[in-house]
N, C-alpha and C positions, 0 to 999 in steps of 0.2 A: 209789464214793467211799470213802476211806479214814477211818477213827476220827480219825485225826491232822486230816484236811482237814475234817471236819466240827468237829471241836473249836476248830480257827483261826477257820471260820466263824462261831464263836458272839461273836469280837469283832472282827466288821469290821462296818465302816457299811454300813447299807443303803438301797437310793435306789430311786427308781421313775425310769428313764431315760425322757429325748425326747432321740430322736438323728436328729441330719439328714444323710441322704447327699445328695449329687448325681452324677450321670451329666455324662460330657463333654457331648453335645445339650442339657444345662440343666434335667433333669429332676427335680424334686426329691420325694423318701419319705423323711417323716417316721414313725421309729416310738415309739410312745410305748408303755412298758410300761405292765399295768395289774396291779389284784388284783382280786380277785371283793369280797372286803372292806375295807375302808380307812379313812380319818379321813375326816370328810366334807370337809375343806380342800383332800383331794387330788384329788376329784371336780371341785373349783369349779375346783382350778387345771387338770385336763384340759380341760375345758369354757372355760377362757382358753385356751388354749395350741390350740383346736383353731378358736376366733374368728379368734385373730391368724392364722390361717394362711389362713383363708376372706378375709380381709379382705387379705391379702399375695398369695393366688392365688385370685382370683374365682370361677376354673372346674375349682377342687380338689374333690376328690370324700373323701371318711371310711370308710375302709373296717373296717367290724367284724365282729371276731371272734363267732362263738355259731353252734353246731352249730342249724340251721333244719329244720321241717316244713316238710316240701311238706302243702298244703294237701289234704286229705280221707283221709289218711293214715294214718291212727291205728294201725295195727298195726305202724308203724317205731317210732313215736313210742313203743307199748308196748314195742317188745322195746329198744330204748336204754335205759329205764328201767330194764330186768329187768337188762342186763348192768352198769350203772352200780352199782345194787344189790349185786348179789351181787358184785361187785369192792372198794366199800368200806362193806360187810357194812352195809348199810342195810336197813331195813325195802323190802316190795315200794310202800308207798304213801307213803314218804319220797322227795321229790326232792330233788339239791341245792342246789336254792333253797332248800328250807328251812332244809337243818344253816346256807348261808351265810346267813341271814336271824337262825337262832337264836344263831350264834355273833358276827354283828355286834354284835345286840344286846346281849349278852354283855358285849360288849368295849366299848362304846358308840362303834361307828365305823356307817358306812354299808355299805349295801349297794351295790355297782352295778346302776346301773339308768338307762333312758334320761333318768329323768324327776331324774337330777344330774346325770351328766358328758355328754348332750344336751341339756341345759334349752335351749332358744331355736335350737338348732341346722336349719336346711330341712331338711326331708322327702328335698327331691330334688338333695343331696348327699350323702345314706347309703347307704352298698352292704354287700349279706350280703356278704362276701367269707369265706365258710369251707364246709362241705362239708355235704350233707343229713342228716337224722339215715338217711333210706332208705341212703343210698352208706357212713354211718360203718358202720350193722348187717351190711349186703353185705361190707363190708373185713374184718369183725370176726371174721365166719362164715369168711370163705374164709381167714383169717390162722388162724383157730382147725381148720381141718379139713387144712392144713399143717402142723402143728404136731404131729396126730394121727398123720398116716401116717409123718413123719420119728421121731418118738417122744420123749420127753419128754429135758430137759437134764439130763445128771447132776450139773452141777454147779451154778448158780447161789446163790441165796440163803438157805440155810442157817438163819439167822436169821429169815427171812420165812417161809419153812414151815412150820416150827417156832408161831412166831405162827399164822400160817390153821390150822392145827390144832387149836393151843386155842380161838381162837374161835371155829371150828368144834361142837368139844367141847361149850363152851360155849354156843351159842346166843347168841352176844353180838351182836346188834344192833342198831342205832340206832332206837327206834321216835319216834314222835308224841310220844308223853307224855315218852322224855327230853329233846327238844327245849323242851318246854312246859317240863318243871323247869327245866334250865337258863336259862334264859330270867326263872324266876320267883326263884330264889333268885342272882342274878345280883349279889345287891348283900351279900349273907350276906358270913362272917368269911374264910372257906374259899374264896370265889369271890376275894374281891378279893388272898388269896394267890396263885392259880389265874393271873388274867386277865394280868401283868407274864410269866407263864413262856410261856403262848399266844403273844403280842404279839413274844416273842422268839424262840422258835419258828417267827414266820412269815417274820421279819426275817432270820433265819438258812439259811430258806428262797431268798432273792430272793439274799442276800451268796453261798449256794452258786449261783445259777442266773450269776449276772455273773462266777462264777470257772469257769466251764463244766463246772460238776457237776451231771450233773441227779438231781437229788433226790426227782424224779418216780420215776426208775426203782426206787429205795429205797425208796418209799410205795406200790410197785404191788403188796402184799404175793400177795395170791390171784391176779391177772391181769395180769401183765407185757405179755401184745399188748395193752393199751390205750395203755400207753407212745409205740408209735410211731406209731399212728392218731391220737391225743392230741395230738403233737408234731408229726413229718415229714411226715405225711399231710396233714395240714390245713397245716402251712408250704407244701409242695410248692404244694398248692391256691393257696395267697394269692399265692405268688413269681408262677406263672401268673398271675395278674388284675393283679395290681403291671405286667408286662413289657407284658400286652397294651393295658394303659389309654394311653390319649393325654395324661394331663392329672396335671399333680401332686397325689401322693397325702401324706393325713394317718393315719394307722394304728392302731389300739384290740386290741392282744393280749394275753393275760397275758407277763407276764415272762419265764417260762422258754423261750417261744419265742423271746425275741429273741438267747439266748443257747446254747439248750441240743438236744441230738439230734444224728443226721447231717446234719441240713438246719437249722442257728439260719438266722434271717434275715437278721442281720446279715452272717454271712460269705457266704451264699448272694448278699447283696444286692452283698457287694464282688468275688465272684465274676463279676459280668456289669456291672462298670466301673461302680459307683458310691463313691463318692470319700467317708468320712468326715470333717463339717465341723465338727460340734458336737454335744456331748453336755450338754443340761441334766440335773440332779439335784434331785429331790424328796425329802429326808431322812424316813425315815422314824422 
């Protein structure tokens, strides 16, 4: 992504899309962008938008995004943490539930979570539709011991090295207690300067992901193979269950997937004959 193309991005509007395809057979995927953080209005309105669609197709199914335990597991479950960590220089017993828990609060938006944009939704119309944390560490390992023997990019990101360097240098990361501050001086002189540049920041985020800039790739400062495990890996995943289901699907991803990688889902989705009919917008 260009200097020029991020600096446009910083004044275009940004929206949380529901986009509906259909297929010639009648088939209809809905995908609705989401954020890990948000106004809580935009929960209520996912959780409408995923009613009318139960109440439109009886025998629709919900398929959401979120990397899943397999159950008795715990040493996948450890080592995702450990690479999540030391990619974006968190402490080892910071998860990112937390930073999005502390920066919601912050902002005074919500968190996602089943219990707003599922409130009343059946049990047995939700499907994991994404990929185990066991199969992400396997990808992560075997993407990373590739990468070993071919030997490192000479060229890439300059700027991001640069950066993991000094934070490196520096021992800069996120622990417990800045989450707690932040969290506790949230309403201070200096935060409420802070919270308008965040909020734009992230706005600016979604306006690069809908102009097919992933911006992801630019934030992967220390571990760029998360990028495509992140994105195409778990897209790949979803398109499979999308193709093989019988039954019209309603769709819960973040954003950048519906737009961004070798595999966005939208093109992938127009790739095997589904037809774009409607795009609603959630301003954000």
């Amino acid at each position: 992504m260009s200097k020029l193309s991020l600096f446009c991005n910083l004044f275009k509007p940004a929206s949380l899309d529901t986009i509906l395809l259909k297929r010639k057979d009648g088939k209809f995927v809905t995908l609705q962008a989401m954020m890990h953080i948000a106004p809580a209005e935009f929960y209520q309105h996912v959780n409408t938008n995923i009613k009318s669609f139960l109440y439109t197709h009886p025998n629709g199914k919900v398929f959401l995004e979120g990397v899943y335990n397999i159950e008795g597991d715990l040493e996948s479950k450890e080592q995702i943490q450990q690479i999540l960590s030391g990619s974006l220089f968190l402490e080892k017993d910071v998860e990112l539930k937390d930073l999005y828990q502390a920066f919601a609060k912050f902002l005074g938006w919500d968190m996602q979570s089943t219990e707003n944009y599922l409130k009343g939704i059946p049990d047995d119309v939700l499907v994991k539709a994404d990929i185990s944390s066991q199969e992400f560490v396997r990808l992560y390992n075997a993407q990373k011991t590739d990468k070993v023997e071919q030997g490192s990019d000479p060229k890439g990101n300059k700027l991001a090295k640069i950066l993991a360097d000094f934070l490196d240098k520096k021992d800069a990361k996120i622990t417990q207690k800045d989450l707690e501050e932040i969290v506790q001086n949230k309403d201070n002189f200096s935060s409420r300067i802070v919270k308008p540049i965040i909020k734009k920041g992230l706005k600016t985020a979604i306006a690069s992901a809908q102009a097919n800039q992933d911006i992801l790739k630019e934030l992967s400062i220390r571990d760029p193979l998360l990028s495509s495990i992140i994105i195409d890996t778990r897209n790949n995943r979803l398109i499979d269950m999308i193709e093989q289901a019988d039954t019209n699907i309603f769709v819960t991803y973040g954003a950048a997937h519906l737009y961004c990688g070798d595999f966005s889902l939208i093109n992938a989705l127009k790739s095997r004959g589904y037809e774009l009919i409607s795009v609603g917008k959630y301003r954000l």
